[in-house]
ROFI-637009 format. One line per field, with one value per residue (C-alpha): residue number from 1; residue in one letter; x, y, z. Coordinates in steps of 0.02 Angstrom, whole numbers, plus 50000, padded with zeros to 5 digits. Example, Ala and Ser with C-alpha at 12.3 -4.5 7.8 and 13.67 -1.06 7.14 Angstrom:
// ROFI-637009
n = 1 / 2 $
res = a / s $
c1 = 50615 / 50684 $
c2 = 49775 / 49947 $
c3 = 50390 / 50357 $
This chain:
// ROFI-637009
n = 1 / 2 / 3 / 4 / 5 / 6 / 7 / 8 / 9 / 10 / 11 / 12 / 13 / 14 / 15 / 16 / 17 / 18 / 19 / 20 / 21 / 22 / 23 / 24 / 25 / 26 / 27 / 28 / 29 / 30 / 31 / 32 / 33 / 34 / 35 / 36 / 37 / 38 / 39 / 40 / 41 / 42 / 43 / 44 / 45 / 46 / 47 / 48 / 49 / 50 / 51 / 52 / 53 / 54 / 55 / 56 / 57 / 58 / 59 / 60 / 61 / 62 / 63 / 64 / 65 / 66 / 67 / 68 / 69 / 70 / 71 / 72 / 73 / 74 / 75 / 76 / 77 / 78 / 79 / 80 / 81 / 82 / 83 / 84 / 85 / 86 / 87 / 88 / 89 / 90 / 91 / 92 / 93 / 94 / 95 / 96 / 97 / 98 / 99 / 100 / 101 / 102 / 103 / 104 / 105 / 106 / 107 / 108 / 109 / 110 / 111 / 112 / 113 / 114 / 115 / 116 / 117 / 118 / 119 / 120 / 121 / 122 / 123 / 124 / 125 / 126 / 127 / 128 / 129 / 130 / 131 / 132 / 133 / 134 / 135 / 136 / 137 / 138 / 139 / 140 / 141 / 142 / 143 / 144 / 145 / 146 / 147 / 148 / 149 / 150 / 151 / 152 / 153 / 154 / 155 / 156 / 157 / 158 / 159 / 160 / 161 / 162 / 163 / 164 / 165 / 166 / 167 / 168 / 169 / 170 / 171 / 172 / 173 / 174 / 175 / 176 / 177 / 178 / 179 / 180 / 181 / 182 / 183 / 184 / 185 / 186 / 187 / 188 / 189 / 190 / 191 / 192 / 193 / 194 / 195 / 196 / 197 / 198 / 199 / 200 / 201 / 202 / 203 / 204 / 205 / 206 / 207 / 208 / 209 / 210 / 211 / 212 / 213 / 214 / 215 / 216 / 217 / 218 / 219 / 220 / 221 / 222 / 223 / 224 / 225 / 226 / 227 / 228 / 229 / 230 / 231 / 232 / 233 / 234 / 235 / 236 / 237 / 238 / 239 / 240 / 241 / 242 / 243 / 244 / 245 / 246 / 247 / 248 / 249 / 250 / 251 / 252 / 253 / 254 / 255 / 256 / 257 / 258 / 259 / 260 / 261 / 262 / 263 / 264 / 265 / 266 / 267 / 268 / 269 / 270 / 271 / 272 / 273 / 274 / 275 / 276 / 277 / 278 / 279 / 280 / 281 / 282 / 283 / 284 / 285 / 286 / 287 / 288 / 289 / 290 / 291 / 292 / 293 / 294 / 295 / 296 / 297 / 298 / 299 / 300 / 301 / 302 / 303 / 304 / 305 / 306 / 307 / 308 / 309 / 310 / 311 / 312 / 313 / 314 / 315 / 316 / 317 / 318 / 319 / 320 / 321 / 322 / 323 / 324 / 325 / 326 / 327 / 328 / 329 / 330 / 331 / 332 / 333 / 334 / 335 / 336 / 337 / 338 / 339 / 340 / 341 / 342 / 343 / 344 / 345 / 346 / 347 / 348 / 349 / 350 / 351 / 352 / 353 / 354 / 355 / 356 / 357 / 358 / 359 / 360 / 361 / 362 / 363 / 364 / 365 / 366 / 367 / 368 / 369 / 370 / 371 / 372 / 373 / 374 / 375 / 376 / 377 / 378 / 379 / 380 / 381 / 382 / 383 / 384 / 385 / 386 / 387 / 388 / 389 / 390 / 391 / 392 / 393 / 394 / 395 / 396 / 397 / 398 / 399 / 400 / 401 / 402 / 403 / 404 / 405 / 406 / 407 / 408 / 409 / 410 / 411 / 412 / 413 / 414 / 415 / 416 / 417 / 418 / 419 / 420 / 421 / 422 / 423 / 424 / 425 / 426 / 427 / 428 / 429 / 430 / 431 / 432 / 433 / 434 / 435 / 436 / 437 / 438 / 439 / 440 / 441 / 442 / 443 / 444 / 445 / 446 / 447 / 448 / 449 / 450 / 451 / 452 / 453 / 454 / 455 / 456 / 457 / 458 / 459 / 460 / 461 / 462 / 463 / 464 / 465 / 466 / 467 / 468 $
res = x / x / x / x / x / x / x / x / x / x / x / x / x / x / x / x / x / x / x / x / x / x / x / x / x / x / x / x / x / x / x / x / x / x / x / x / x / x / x / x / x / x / x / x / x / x / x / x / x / x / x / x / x / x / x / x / x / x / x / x / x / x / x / x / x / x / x / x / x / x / x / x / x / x / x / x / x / x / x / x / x / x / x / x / x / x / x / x / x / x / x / x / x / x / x / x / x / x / x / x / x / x / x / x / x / x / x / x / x / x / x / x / x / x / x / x / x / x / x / x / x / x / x / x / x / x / x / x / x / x / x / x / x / x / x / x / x / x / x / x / x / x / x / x / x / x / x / x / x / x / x / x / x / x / x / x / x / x / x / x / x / x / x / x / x / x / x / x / x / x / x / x / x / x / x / x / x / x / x / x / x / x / x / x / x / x / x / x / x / x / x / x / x / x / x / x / x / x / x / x / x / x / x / x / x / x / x / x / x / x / x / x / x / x / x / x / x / x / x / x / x / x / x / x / x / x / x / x / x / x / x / x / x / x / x / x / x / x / x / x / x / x / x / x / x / x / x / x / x / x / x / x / x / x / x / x / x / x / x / x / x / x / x / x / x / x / x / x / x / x / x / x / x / x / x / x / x / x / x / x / x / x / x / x / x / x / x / x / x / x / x / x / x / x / x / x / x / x / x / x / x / x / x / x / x / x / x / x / x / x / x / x / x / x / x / x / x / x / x / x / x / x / x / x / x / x / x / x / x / x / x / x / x / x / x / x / x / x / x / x / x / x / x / x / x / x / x / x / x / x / x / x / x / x / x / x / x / x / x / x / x / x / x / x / x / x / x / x / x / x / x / x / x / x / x / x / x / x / x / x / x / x / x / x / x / x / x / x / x / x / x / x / x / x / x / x / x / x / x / x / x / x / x / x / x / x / x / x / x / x / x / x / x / x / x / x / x / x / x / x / x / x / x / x / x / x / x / x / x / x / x / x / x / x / x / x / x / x / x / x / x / x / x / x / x / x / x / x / x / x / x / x / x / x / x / x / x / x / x / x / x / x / x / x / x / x / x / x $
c1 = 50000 / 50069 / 50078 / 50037 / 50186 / 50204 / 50316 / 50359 / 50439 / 50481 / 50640 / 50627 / 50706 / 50599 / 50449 / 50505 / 50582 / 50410 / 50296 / 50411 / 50381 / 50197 / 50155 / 50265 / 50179 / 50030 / 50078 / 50132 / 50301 / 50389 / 50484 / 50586 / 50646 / 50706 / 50681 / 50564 / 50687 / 50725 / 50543 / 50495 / 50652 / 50575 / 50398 / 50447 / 50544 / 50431 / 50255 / 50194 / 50002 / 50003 / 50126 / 50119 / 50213 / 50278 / 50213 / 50387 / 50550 / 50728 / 50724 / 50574 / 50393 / 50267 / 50156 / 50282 / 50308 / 50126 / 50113 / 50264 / 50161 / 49994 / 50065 / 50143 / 50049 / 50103 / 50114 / 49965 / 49823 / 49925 / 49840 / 49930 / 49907 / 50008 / 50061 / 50109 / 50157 / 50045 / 49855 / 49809 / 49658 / 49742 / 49859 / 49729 / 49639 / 49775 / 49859 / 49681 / 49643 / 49782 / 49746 / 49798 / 49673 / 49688 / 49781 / 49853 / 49911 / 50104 / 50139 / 50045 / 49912 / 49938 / 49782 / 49696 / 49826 / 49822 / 49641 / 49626 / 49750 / 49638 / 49495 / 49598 / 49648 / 49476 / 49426 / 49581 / 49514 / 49340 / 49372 / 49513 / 49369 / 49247 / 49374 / 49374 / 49214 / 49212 / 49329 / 49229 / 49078 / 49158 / 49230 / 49057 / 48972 / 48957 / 48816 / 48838 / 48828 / 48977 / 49110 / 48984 / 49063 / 49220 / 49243 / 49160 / 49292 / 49452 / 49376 / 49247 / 49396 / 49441 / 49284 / 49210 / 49338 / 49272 / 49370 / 49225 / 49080 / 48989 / 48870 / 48707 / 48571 / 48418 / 48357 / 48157 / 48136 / 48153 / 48174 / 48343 / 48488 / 48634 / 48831 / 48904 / 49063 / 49149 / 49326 / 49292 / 49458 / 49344 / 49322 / 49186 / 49059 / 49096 / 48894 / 48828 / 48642 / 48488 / 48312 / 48329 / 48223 / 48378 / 48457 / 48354 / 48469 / 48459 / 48298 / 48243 / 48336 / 48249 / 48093 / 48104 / 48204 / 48289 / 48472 / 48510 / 48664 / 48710 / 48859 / 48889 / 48820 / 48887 / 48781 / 48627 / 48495 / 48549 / 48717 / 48666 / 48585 / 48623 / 48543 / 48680 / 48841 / 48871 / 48893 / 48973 / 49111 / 49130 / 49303 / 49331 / 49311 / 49410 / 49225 / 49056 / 48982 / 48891 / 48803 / 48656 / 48602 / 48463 / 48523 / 48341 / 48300 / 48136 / 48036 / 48126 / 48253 / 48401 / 48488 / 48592 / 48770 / 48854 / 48986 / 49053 / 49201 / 49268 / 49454 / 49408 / 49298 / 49149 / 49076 / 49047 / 48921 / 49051 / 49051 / 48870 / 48845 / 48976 / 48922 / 48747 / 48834 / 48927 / 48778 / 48670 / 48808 / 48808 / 48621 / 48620 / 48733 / 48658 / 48471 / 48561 / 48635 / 48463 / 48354 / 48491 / 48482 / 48270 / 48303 / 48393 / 48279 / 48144 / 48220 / 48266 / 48120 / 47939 / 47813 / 47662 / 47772 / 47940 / 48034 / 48166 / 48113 / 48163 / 48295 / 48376 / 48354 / 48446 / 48604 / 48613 / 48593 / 48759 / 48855 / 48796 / 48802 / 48970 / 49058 / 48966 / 49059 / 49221 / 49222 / 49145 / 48983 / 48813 / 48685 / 48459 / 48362 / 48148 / 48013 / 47850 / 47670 / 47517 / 47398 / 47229 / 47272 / 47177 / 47030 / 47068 / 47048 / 46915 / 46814 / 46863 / 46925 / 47124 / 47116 / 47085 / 47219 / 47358 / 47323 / 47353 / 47533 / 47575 / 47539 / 47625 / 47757 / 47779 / 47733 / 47871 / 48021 / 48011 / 48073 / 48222 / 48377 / 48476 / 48580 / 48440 / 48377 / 48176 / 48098 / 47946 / 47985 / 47836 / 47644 / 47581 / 47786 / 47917 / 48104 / 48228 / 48407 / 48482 / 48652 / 48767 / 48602 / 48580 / 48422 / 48406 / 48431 / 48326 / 48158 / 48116 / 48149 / 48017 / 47915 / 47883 / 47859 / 47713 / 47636 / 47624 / 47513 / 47413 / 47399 / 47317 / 47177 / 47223 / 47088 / 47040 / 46879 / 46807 / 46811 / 46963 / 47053 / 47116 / 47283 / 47407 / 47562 / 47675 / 47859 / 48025 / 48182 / 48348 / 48533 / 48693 / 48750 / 48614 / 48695 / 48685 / 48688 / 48838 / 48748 / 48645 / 48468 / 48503 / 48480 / 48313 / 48258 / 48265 / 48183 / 48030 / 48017 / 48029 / 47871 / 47798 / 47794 / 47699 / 47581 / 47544 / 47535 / 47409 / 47470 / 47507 / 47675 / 47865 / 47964 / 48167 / 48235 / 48354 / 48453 / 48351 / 48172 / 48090 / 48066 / 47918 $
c2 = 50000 / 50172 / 50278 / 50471 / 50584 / 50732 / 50858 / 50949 / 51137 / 51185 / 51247 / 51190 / 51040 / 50981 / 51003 / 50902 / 50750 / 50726 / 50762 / 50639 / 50517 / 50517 / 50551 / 50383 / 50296 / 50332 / 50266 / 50425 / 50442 / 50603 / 50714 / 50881 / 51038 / 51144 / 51333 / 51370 / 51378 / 51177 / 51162 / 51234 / 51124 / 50970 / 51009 / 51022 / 50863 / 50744 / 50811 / 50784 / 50751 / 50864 / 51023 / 51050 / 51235 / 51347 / 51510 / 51598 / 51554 / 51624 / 51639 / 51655 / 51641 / 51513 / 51659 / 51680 / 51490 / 51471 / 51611 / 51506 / 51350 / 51426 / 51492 / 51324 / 51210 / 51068 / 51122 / 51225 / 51085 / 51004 / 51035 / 51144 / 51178 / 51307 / 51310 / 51454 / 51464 / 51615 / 51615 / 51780 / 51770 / 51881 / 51761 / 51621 / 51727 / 51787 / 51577 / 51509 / 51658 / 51617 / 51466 / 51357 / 51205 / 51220 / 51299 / 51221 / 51332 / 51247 / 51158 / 51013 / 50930 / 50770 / 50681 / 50818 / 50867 / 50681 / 50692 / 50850 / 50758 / 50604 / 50722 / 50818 / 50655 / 50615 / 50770 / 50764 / 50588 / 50639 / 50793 / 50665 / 50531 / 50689 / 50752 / 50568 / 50554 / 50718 / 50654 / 50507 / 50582 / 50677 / 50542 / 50442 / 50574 / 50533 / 50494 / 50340 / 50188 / 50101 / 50247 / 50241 / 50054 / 50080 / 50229 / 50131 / 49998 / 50103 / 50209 / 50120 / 50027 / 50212 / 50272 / 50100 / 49962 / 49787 / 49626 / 49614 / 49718 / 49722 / 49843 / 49773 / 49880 / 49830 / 49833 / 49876 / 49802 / 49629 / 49633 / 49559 / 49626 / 49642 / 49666 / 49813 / 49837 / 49743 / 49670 / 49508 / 49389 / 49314 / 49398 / 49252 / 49375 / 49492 / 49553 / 49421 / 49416 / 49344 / 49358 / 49449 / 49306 / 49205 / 49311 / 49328 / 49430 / 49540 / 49513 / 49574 / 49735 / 49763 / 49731 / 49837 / 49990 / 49953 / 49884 / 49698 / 49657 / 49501 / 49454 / 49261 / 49266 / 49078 / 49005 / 49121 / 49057 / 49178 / 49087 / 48896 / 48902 / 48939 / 49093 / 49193 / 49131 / 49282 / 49372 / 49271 / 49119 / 49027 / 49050 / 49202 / 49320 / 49383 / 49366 / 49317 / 49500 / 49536 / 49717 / 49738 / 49924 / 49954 / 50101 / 50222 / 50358 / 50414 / 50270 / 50200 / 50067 / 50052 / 49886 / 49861 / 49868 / 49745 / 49728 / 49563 / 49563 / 49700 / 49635 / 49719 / 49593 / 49721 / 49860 / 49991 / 50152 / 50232 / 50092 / 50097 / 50281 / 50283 / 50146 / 50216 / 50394 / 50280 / 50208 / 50365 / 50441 / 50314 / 50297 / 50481 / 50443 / 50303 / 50388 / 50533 / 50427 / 50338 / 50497 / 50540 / 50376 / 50418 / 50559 / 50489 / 50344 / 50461 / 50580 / 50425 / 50316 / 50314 / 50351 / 50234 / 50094 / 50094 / 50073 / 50194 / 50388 / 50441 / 50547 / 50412 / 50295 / 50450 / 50448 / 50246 / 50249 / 50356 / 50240 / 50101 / 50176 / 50259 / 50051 / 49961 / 50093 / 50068 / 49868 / 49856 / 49765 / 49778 / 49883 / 49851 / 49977 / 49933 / 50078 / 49996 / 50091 / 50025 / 50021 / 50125 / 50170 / 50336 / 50247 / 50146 / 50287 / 50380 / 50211 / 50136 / 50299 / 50338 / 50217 / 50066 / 50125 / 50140 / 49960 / 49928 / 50008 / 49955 / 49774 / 49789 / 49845 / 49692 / 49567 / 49641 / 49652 / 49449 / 49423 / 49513 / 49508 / 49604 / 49680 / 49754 / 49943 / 49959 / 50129 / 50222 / 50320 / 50445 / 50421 / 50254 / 50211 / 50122 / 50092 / 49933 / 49929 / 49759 / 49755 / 49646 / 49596 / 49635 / 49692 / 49496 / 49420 / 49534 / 49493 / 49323 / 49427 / 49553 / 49472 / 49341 / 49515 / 49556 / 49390 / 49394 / 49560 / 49520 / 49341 / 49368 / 49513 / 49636 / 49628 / 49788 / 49874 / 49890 / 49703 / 49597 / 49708 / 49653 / 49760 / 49738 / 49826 / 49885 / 49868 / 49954 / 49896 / 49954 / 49928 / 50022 / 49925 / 50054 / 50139 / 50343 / 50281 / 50362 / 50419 / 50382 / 50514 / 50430 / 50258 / 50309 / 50394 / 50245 / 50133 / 50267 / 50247 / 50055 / 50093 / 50202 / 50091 / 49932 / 50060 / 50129 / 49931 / 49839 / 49866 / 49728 / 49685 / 49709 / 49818 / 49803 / 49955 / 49917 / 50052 / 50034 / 50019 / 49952 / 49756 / 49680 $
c3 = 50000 / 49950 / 50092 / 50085 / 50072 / 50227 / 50211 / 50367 / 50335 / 50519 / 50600 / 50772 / 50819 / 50947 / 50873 / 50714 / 50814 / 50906 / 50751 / 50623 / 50744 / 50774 / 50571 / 50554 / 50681 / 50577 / 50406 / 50347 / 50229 / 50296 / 50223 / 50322 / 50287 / 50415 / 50288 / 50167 / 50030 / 50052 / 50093 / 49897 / 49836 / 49933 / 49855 / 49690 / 49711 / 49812 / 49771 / 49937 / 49985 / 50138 / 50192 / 50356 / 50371 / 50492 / 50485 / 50567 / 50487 / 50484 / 50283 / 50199 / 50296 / 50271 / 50191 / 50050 / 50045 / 50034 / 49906 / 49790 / 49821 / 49756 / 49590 / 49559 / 49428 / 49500 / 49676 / 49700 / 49750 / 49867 / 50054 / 50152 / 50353 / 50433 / 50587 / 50729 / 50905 / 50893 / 50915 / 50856 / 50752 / 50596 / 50578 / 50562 / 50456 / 50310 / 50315 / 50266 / 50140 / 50045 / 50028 / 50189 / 50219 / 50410 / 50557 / 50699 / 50870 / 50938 / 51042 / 50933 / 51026 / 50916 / 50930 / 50876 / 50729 / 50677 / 50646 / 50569 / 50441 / 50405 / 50391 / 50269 / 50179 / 50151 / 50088 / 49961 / 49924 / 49879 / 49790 / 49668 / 49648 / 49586 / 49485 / 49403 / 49382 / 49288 / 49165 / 49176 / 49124 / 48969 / 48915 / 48923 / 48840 / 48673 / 48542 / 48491 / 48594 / 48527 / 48570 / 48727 / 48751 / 48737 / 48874 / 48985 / 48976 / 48953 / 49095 / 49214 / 49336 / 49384 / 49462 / 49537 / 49583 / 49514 / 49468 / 49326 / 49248 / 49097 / 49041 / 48922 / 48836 / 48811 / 48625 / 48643 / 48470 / 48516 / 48714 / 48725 / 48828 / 48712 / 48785 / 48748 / 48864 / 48977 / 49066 / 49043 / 48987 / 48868 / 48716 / 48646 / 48753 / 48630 / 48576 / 48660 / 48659 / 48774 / 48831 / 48987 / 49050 / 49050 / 49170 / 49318 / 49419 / 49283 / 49251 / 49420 / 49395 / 49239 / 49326 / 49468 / 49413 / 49589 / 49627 / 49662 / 49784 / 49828 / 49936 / 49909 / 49702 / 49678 / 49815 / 49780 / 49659 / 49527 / 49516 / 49523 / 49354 / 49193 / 49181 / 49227 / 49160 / 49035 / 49224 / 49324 / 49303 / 49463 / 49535 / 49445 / 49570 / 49742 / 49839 / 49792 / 49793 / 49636 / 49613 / 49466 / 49427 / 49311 / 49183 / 49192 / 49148 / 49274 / 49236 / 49085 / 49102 / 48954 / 49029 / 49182 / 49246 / 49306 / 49449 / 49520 / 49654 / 49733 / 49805 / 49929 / 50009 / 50055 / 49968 / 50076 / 50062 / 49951 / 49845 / 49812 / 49791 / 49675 / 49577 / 49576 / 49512 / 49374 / 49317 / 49280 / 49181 / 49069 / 49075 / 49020 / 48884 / 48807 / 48807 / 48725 / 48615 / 48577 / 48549 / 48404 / 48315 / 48324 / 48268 / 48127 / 48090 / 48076 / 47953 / 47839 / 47873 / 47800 / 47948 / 47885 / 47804 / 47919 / 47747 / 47706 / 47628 / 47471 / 47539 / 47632 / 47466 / 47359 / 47473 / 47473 / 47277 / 47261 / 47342 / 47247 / 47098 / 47139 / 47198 / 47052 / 46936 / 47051 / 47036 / 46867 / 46940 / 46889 / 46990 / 46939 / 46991 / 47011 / 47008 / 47063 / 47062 / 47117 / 46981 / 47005 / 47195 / 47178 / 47123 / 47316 / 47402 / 47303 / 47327 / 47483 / 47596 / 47630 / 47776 / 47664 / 47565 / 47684 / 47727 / 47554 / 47581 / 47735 / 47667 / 47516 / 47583 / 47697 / 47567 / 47447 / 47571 / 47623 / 47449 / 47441 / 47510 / 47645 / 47538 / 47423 / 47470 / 47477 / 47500 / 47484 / 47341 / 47352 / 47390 / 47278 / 47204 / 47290 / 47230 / 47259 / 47235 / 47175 / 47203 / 47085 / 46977 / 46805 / 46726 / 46663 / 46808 / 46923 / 46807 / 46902 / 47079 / 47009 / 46919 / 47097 / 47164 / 47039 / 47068 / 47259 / 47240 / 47104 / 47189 / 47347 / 47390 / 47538 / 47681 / 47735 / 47840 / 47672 / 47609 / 47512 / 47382 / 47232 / 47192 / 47069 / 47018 / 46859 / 46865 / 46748 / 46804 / 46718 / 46754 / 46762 / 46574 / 46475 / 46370 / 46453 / 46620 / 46700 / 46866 / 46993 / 46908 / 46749 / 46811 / 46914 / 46752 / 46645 / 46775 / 46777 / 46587 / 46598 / 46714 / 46625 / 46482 / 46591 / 46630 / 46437 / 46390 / 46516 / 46675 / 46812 / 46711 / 46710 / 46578 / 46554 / 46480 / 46331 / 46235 / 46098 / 46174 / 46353 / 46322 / 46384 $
């Protein structure tokens, strides 16, 4: 254990025999100087945690050493208490207005100056741990919850002492806690994911919105099944205290944080608040974070069909066009409008007719693929990006995509509708097609072109004419 550094600037003899003794005696490393000018050298040198100083000295004062000390980067937070044989109250008053952290009258009553120096170690020891979790906090704060991850773990183990944590969010979407930081030896937990019903610990912390704590985890009935083995590894640990925190914000909870061993062997009131303080920065930062990625799903996605917007479908369409020019591969773009849909909502009301969207748009996106870009192109037309398809190989994808509308009726308020749709598909091989409008324009005239012949069909575009 490191012990704190004293340095003692004092030039009576006596006085620093009997207080070098008693500082030892109390796990103190000491350190003497018998003028201020060897007390500044000592300073400078040792960096002491505490000064205790001398107010009246044959070469300079402790004012003008305490004056050096202050204008000192380095110097000028380390905690200072003077010390007089005089017990006039101006003195008092100037040592702790420049900056002394307490006054003591000789001769020393020691019990008493030995406890105004653990009270002034704690102090020093709180004010360090806020300072922490300041930089802790900034370095937390950011908006996305990866670069969220990886503060926590380059930063966590210097606000709350743990042998092990991890920190999981909980995705809303499909109610599963997934990992996204931790200190873990194994790196197979990497984005682990689970029900949060396989975890009951924390399951209950979810459940709650309150903190679990358990101080024997392997023998509790969270650690004897499986449940919780992405938390805790038997034997892992210094002690069998595991700590759960539920990451909320008021009544919302994001996921939990998880501590297991301490070293210590106890976690004491410290340990919890400052776990508890841990956990609501992050908390804060991953909401933050979440609102922002709303905030962008909402400007790229369609409100009524959850597919992507046109704007979001214009800025994915340059960067396919822009790599299937790069590697020479072949890009299809597909313009799809549903045939009569004003005569859907003239007849049947715009509520009938957004069922017909919403459903098309789910019966169309089970047939392609994950690399293919769907989007709501504007009122009745949607778009699809086909990556590394040609126009002739895309026509069985599209034309399965005709069929499955025209195939089955849509069941609205208003009775089954029958609803079918005209396609134009065109790749980046057209002659003309050297960016990203081009290829959307050609795909609209393939369209067009179903439409003008029947309707309920698929047109290629060719250089010299759309093919049927």
């Amino acid at each position: 254990m490191i012990k704190p550094k004293v340095l003692i600037i004092d030039d009576e003899e006596d006085i620093l025999i009997n207080l070098e003794a008693a500082l030892e005696a109390d796990g103190y490393e000491i350190f003497i100087a018998r003028n201020g000018t060897v007390g500044l050298e000592l300073a400078y040198k040792k960096l002491p945690d505490l000064i205790i100083l001398d107010i009246m000295m044959p070469d300079i004062d402790g004012y003008e050493v305490l004056r050096r000390l202050k204008e000192h980067e380095e110097l000028k937070h380390i905690g200072v208490i003077f010390a007089s044989a005089l017990k006039k109250t101006r003195n008092k008053v100037e040592g702790l207005d420049m900056g002394a952290d307490d006054y003591v009258t000789k001769p020393y009553h020691m019990t008493e100056l030995l406890a105004k120096i653990r009270a002034l170690f704690r102090i020093q020891s709180y004010q360090r741990q806020l300072e922490k979790f300041v930089d802790f906090a900034h370095s937390v704060n950011k908006l996305d919850y990866k670069a969220i991850g990886e503060a926590v773990v380059e930063h966590f183990n210097e606000v709350v002492r743990a042998d092990r944590f991890s920190l999981f969010v909980l995705e809303d979407s499909a109610w599963r806690l997934r990992l996204l930081a931790h200190n873990h030896p194994d790196k197979k937990m990497d984005n682990i994911s689970f029900s949060p019903d396989d975890s009951p610990l924390m399951s209950e912390a979810l459940n709650t919105g309150t903190m679990q704590f358990l101080t024997d985890f392997q023998s509790s009935r969270y650690g004897s099944g499986a449940g919780d083995k992405p938390v805790a590894n038997k034997g892992k640990y210094a002690d069998g205290f595991a700590l759960c925190l539920p990451l909320s914000i008021g009544e919302e909870v994001l996921g939990v944080l998880n501590l297991n061993g301490n070293s210590k062997g106890f976690f004491d009131k410290s340990d919890f608040y400052y776990a508890q303080l841990a956990a609501e920065m992050i908390a804060s930062s991953l909401n933050n974070a979440r609102r922002l990625e709303e905030q962008k799903r909402l400007a790229t996605t369609d409100s009524l069909t959850k597919l992507l917007n046109r704007r979001r479908f214009q800025e994915i369409l340059a960067y396919e066009f822009e790599r299937a020019r790069r590697y020479k591969i072949r890009l299809s773009m597909v313009m799809i409008d549903i045939d009569h849909f004003k005569n859907v909502n003239d007849t049947y009301g715009h509520a009938a007719g957004d069922i017909v969207l919403i459903e098309l748009a789910v019966r169309i996106k089970k047939h392609l693929r994950s690399v293919d870009t769907f989007c709501r192109y504007g009122g009745e037309e949607f778009a699809i990006l086909l990556p590394e398809t040609d126009a002739v190989a895309s026509r069985p994808v599209v034309e399965r995509l005709r069929e499955e509308i025209a195939g089955t009726p849509f069941i609205t308020d208003k009775g089954p509708l029958d609803v079918t749709i005209s396609l134009g598909v065109c790749d980046t091989m057209c002659e003309g097609v050297n960016q990203g409008e081009e290829l959307v324009k050609k795909a609209d005239e393939a369209l067009y072109i179903s439409k003008n012949t029947g309707r309920n069909r698929v047109s290629i575009y060719s250089n010299d004419q759309a093919l049927k």
